[in-house]
C-alpha positions in Angstrom: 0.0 0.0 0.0 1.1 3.6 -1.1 1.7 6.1 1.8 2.4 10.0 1.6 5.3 12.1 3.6 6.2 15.3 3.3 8.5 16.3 0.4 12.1 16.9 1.0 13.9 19.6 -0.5 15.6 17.3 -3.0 12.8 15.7 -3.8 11.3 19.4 -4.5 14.0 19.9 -6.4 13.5 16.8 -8.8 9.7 17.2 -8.8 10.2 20.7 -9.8 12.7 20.0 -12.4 10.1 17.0 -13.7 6.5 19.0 -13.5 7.9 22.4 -15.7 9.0 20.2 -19.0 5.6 18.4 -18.3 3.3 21.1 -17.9 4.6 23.1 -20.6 4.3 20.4 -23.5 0.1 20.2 -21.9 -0.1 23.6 -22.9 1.4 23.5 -25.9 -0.4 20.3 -26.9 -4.2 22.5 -25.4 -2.7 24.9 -27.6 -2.7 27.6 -24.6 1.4 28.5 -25.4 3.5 27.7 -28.2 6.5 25.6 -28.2 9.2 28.4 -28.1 7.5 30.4 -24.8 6.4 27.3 -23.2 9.3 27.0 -20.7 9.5 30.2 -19.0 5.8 29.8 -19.4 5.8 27.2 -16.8 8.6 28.5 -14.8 6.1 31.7 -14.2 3.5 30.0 -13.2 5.1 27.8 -10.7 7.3 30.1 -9.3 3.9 32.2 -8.5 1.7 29.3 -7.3 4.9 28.3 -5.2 6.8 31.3 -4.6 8.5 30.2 -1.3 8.4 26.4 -2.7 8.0 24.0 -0.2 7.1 26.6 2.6 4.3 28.4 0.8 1.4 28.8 2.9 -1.8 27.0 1.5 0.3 24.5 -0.4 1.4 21.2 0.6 3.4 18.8 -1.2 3.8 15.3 -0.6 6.4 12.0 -2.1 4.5 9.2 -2.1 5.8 6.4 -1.1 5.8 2.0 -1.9 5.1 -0.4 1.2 9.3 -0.4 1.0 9.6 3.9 1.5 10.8 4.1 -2.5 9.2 7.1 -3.8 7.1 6.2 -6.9 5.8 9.7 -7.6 4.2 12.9 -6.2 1.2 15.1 -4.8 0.9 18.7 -4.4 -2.8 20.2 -2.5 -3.6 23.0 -1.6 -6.0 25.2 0.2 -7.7 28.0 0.0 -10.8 30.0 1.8 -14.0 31.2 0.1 -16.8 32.6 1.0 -18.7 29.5 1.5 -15.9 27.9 3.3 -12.8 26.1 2.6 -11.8 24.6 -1.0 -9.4 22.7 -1.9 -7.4 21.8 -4.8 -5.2 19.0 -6.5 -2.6 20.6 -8.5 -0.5 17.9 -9.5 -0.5 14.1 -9.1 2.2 11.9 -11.0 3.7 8.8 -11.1 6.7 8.7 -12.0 6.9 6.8 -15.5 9.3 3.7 -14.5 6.3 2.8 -11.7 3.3 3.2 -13.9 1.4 0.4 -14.8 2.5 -1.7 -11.4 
């Protein structure tokens, strides 16, 4: 059975490092950015949903974890008040590719 921990910051680092290549070719694909601004496109974004990275408030990212504590991919959440109460959201969830399909 899977398990989440808190991220490290190494583990930030290579999440990070993964999710910016990732996210960019989804919005080229959606057609949102082309191919040539997509990069710092991403960087942007991420750098203002997670401006102090793993300590900014709201945002909570996780490694998750095999039943033997190897990290098979991902999970960032966060959370956010509105008017009718709390809401929260799933940002990103991956699997990292060599542990898909197990």
């Amino acid at each position: 059975m899977a398990h989440l921990r808190p991220m490290t910051p190494a583990e930030f680092t290579h999440w990070r490092a993964q999710s910016i290549p990732t996210y960019a070719a989804d919005k080229v694909r959606s057609g949102c950015w082309t191919a040539a601004e997509s990069l710092a496109e991403a960087e942007k974004e991420l750098t203002q949903h997670l401006p102090e990275g793993l300590q900014t408030a709201g945002h909570t990212l996780y490694t998750i974890e095999d039943e033997a504590g190897q990290s098979v991919g991902a999970l960032w959440v966060a959370r956010a008040q509105r008017p009718a109460g709390p809401i929260g959201y799933v940002y990103d969830l991956v699997v990292w590719p060599e542990h898909r399909k197990q």
